[in-house]
C-alpha positions in Angstrom: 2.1 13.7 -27.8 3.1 13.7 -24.3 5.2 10.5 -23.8 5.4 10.3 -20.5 1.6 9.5 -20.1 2.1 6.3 -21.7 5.9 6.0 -20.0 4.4 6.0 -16.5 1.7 3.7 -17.9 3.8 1.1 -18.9 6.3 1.4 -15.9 3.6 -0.5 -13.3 4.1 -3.2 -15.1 7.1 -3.6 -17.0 10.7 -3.7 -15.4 12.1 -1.6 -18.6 10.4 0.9 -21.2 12.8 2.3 -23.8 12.5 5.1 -26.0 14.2 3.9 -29.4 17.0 6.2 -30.3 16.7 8.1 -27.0 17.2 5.7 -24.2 15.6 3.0 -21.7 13.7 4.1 -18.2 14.1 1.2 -16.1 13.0 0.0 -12.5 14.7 -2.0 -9.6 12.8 -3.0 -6.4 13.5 -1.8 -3.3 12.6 -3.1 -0.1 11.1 -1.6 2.7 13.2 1.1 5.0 13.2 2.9 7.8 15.2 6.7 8.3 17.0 6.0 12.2 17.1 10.0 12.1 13.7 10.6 11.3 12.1 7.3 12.6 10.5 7.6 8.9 9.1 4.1 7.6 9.2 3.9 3.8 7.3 1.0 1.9 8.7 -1.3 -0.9 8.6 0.8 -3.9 10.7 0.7 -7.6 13.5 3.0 -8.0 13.3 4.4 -11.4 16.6 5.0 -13.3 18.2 5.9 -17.2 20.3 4.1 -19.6 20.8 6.1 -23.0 22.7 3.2 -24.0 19.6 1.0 -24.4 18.3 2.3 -27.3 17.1 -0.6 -29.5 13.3 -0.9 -30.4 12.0 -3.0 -28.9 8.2 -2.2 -29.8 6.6 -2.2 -26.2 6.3 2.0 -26.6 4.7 1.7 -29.7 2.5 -0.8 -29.4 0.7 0.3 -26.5 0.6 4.0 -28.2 -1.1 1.9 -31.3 -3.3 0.2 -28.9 -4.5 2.7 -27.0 -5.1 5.7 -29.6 -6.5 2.9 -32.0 -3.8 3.7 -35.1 -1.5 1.8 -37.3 1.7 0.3 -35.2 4.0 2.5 -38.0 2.1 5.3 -37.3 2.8 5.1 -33.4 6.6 4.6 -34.5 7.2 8.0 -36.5 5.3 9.6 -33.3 7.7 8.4 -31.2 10.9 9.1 -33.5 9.3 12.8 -34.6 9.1 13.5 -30.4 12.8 11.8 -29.9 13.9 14.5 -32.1 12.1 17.5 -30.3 13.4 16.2 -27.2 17.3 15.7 -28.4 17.2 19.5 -29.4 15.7 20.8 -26.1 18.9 18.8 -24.3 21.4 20.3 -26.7 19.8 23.7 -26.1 21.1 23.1 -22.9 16.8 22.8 -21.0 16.1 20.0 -18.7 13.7 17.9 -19.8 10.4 17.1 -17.3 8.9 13.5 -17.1 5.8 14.0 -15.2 5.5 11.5 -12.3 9.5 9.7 -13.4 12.0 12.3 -13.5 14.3 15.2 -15.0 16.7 14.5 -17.8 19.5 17.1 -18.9 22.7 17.0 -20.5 25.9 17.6 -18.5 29.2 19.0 -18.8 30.4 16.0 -21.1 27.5 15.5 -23.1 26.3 13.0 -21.4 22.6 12.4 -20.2 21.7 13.0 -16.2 18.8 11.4 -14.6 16.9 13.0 -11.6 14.6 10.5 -10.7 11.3 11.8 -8.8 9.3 10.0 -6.2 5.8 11.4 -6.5 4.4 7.7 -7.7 5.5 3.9 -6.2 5.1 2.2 -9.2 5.8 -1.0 -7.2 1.6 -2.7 -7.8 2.4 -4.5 -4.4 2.5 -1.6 -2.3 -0.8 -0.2 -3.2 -2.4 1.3 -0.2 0.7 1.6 1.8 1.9 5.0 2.7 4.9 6.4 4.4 4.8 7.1 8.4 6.6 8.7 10.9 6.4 6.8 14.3 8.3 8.2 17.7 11.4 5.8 19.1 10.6 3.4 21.6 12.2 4.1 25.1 13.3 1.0 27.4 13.5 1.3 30.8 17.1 -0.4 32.1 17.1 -1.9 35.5 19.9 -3.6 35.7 22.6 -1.3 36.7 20.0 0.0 40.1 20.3 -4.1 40.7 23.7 -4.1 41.2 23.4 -1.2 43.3 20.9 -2.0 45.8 23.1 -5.7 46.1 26.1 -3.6 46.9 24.3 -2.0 49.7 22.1 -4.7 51.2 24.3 -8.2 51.0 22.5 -11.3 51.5 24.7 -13.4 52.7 24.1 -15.4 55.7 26.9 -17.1 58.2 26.1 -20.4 59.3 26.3 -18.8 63.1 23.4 -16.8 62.4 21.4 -19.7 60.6 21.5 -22.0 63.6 20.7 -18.9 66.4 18.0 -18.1 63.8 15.7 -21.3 63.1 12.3 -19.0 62.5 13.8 -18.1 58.9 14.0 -21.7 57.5 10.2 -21.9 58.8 9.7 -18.5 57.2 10.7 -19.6 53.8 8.7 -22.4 54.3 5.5 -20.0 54.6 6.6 -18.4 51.6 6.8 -21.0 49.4 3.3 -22.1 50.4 1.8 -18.5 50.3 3.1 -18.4 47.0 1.8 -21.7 45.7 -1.5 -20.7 46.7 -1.6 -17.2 45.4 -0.8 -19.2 41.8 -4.0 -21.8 42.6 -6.0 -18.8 43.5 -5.2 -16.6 40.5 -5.5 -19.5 38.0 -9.2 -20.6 39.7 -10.6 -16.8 39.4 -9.3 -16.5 35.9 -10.8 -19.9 35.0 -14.3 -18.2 36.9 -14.4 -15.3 34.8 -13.4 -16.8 31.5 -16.4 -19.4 32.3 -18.6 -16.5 33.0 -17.6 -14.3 29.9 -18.3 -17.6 27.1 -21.8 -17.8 29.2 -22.7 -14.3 28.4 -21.4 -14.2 25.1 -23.6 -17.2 24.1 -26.5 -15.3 25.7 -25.9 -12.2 24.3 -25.7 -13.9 20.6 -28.8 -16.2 21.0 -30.8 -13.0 22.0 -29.5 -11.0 18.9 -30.9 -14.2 16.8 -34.5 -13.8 18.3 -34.3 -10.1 17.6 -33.1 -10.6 14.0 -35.6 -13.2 13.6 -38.0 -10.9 14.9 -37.2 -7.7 12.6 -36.8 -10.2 9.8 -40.5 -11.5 10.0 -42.6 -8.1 11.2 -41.4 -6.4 8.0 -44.0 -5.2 6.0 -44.1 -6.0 2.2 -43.3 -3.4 -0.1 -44.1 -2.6 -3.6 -41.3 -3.9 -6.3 -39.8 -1.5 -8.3 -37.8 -1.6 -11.5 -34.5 -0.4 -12.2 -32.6 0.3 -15.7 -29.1 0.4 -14.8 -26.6 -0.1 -17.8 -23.4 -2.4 -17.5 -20.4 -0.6 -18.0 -18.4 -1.9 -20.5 -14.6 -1.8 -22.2 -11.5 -2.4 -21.5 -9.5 0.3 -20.6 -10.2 1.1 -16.3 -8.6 4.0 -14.4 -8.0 3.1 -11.2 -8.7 4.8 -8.3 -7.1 2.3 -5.7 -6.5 -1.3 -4.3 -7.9 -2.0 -0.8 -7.3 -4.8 1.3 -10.3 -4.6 2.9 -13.6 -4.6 0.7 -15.7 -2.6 3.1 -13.1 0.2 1.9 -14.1 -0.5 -1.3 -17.6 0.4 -0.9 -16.7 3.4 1.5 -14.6 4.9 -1.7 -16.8 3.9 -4.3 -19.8 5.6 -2.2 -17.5 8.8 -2.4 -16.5 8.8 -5.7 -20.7 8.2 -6.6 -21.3 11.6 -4.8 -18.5 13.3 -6.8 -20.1 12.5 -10.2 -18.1 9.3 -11.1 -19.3 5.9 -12.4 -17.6 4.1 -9.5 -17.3 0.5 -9.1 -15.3 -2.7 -8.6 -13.4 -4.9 -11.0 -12.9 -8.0 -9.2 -9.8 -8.8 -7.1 -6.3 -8.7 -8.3 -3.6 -11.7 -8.3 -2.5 -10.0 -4.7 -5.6 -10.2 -3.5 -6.9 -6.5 -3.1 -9.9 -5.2 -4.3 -9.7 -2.8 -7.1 -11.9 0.4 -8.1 -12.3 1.9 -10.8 -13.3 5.2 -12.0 -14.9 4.0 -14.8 -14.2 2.1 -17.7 -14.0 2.7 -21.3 -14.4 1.3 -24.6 -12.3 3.5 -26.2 -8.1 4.0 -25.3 -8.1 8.1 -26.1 -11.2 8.6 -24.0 -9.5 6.5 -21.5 -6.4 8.8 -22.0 -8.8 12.1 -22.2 -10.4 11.5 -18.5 -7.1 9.8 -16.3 -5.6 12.9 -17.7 -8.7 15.1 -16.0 -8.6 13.4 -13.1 -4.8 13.1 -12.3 -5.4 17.3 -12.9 -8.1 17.4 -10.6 -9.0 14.5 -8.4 -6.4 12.4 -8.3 -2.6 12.4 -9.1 -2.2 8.8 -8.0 -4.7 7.7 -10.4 -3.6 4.7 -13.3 -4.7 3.2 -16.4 -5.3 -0.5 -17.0 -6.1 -2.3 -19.8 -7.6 -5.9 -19.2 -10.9 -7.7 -20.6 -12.7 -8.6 -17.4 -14.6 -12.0 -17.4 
């Protein structure tokens, strides 16, 4: 049984998963950050840590394991303990145990568990969609210091000798100002013409695209009705293939995923508004288990199990 299947299951939506007798895997969420070296930007995401000191039962493990492969909840629990004890002699054989998709566990000088966590999966739901990006520093232009040079060399300062042998510069100003004011009246009337002109042409260019979709609409020729058997998948156990903000994503993907032999579809929208796809879904939790497995392998890494009953 390969535990940390149903670890990284359990980890989208739970803030601690422990392994009784072995220890807890827990998340804390991190905001969003940005490398100043790198000019990296990292989404919000969950940092995934270890505490072998929380080791009680709490049943969340073993009830999903029940749930899913469809056996007793005792059954699940002597799974869990008979792997817990495979695991505890790999670490005092001195190996490093793998979590696929969490992290590396090994013991260390003192006998005492480390944890490596990995990053190959943001188990944070809210970030679906959002990848990390590198994006070049932005360069400003400082004019300031050329200011103060160009003042140093031209000074305009005027004596009050030279304003009353030079009259012509008060009337200068004058023409300035006015110049000025009109170039503003000027600018703000030929803006006002072309904004005018643009709202004219777009309300001509959208009544003539009603005529011709009126026209296409009513020349089409009737066609013969056909009938099509499609069959309703049903269950509820959906492997995800991603959330999407926008739904004409959705259909984009699900077109793909139709052309590489999957029974692609939608789900509905989740509480944070995306819309989700699905591989496909499944009555049964091993088959479930069976193909996320197949498609992580081969499709996929990012791929995710949900269990819900849709309306």
């Amino acid at each position: 049984m390969q535990l940390e299947t149903y670890i990284s299951d359990l980890l989208y939506r739970y803030e601690c998963v422990t392994i009784p007798e072995f220890g807890s895997f827990l998340t804390q969420r991190v905001s969003a950050s940005i490398n100043n070296s790198t000019h990296a930007f990292y989404p919000p995401k969950k940092a995934v840590s270890f505490n072998e000191q929380i080791q009680q039962n709490d049943g969340l493990l073993a009830h999903y394991i029940a749930d899913v492969e469809k056996i007793p909840f005792e059954i699940a629990s002597k799974k869990i303990a008979k792997r817990v004890k495979i695991l505890k002699s790999y670490l005092t054989q001195g190996e490093t145990l793998t979590f696929n998709n969490i992290g590396e566990v090994v013991f260390n000088n003192e006998g005492k568990i480390l944890f490596e966590p990995t990053y190959n999966l943001n188990y944070l739901t809210d970030s679906f969609g959002l990848s990390q990006f590198t994006s070049p520093s932005v360069t400003r232009e400082v004019y300031k210091k050329e200011v103060e040079q160009i003042e140093n060399v031209i000074p305009l300062t005027v004596s009050l000798e030279k304003r009353k042998t030079r009259p012509y510069l008060k009337y200068a100003a004058v023409a300035l100002v006015a110049l000025t004011l009109g170039g503003f009246a000027a600018s703000n009337f030929y803006v006002n013409q072309i904004e005018t002109h643009n709202q004219l042409a777009q309300e001509e260019a959208t009544k003539q695209l009603d005529t011709k979709i009126q026209q296409a609409t009513f020349s089409l020729n009737p066609l013969p009705a056909i009938t099509l058997n499609v069959s309703k998948q049903t269950g509820n156990y959906h492997i995800v293939a991603g959330a999407f903000r926008v739904e004409e994503n959705c259909n984009k993907i699900i077109n793909k995923l139709k052309k590489d032999g999957f029974s692609a579809r939608k789900i509905g929208v989740n509480k944070y508004g995306l819309h989700e796809v699905v591989y496909a879904s499944y009555e049964n939790g091993q088959e479930a288990l069976k193909a996320i497995r197949e498609i992580r392998k081969t499709h996929n890494k990012d791929a995710w199990l949900l269990v819900k009953k849709l309306d």
